[in-house]
C-alpha positions as a printed NumPy array, in Angstrom:
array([[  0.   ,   0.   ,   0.   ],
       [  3.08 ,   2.591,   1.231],
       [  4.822,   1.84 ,  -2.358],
       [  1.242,   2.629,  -4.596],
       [  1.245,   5.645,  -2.933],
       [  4.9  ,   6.402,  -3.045],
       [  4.638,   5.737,  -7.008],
       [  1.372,   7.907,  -7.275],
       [  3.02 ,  10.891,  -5.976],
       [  6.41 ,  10.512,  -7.861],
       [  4.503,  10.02 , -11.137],
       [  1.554,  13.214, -10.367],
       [  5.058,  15.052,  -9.402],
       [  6.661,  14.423, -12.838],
       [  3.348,  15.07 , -14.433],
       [  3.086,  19.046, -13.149],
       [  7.33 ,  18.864, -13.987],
       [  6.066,  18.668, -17.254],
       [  3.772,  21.139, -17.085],
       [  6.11 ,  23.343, -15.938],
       [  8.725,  22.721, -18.582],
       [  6.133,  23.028, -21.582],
       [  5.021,  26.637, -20.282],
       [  8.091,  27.821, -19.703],
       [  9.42 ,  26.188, -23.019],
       [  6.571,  27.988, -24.719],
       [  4.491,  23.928, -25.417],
       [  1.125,  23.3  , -24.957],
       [  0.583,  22.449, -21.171],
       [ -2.588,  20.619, -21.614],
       [ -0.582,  18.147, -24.193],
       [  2.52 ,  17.281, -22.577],
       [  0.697,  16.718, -19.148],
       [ -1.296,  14.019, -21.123],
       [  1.777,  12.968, -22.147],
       [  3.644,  13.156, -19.063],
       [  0.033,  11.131, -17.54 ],
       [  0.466,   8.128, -19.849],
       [  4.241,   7.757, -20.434],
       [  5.365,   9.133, -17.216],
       [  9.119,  10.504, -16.776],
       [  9.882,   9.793, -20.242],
       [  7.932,  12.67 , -21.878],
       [  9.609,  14.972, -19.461],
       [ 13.41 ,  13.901, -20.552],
       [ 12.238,  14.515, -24.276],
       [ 10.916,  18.039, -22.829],
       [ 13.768,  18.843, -21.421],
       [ 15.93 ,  18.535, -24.722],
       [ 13.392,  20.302, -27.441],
       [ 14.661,  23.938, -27.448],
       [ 11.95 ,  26.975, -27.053],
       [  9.418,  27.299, -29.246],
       [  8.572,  30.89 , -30.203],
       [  5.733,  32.736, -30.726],
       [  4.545,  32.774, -34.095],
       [  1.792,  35.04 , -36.167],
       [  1.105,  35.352, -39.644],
       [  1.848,  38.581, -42.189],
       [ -1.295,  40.056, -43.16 ],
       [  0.185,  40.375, -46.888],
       [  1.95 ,  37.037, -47.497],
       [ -0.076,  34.779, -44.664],
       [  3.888,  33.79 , -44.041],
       [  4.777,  32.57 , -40.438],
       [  7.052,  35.062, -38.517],
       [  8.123,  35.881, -35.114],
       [  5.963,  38.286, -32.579],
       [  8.329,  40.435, -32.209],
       [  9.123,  40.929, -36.204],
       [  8.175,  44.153, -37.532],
       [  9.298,  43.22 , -41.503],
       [  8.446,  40.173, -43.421],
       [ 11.818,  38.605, -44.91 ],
       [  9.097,  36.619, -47.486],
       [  7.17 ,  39.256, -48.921],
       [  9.959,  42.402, -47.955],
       [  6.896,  44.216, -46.124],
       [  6.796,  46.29 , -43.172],
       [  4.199,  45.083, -40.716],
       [  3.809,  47.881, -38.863],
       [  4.124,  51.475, -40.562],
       [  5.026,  53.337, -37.108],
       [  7.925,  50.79 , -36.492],
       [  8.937,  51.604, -40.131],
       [  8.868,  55.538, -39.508],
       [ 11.331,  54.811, -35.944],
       [ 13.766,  52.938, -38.105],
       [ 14.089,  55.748, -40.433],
       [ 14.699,  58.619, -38.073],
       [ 17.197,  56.208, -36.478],
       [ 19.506,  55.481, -39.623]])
């Protein structure tokens, strides 16, 4: 009885370990505590190696994936955002 419960509580704490990798790793929480649920520790070694995952969004002229913090599109040669566009000039 002492060893279920000792397993329970290492495998719930590698499950929230997961958790806490995937958010901070910018991966869907939800899916690698499923993961984490069925497979147990193993899911959380693979975690551990992925590298970050950044934020993506999508240029409103090409539809081509870019980072969130982009402000020209290296597909379509397009600034996204006309005021960014404006500080780079007074800069240069």
């Amino acid at each position: 009885m002492e060893t279920g419960i000792f397993v329970l509580m290492f495998w719930l704490l590698w499950m929230f370990v997961a958790v806490a990798l995937a958010r901070r790793r910018n991966r869907s929480t939800v899916g690698w505590f499923l993961w984490s649920f069925f497979f147990g520790v193993f899911p959380v070694i693979v975690l551990a190696v992925l590298p970050n995952k950044v934020p993506q969004k999508k240029c409103p002229f090409c539809a081509a994936a870019m980072p969130v913090e982009a402000i020209y599109c290296i597909n379509c040669k397009m600034f996204i955002n006309k005021e960014m566009k404006d500080e780079r000039n007074e800069k240069n």
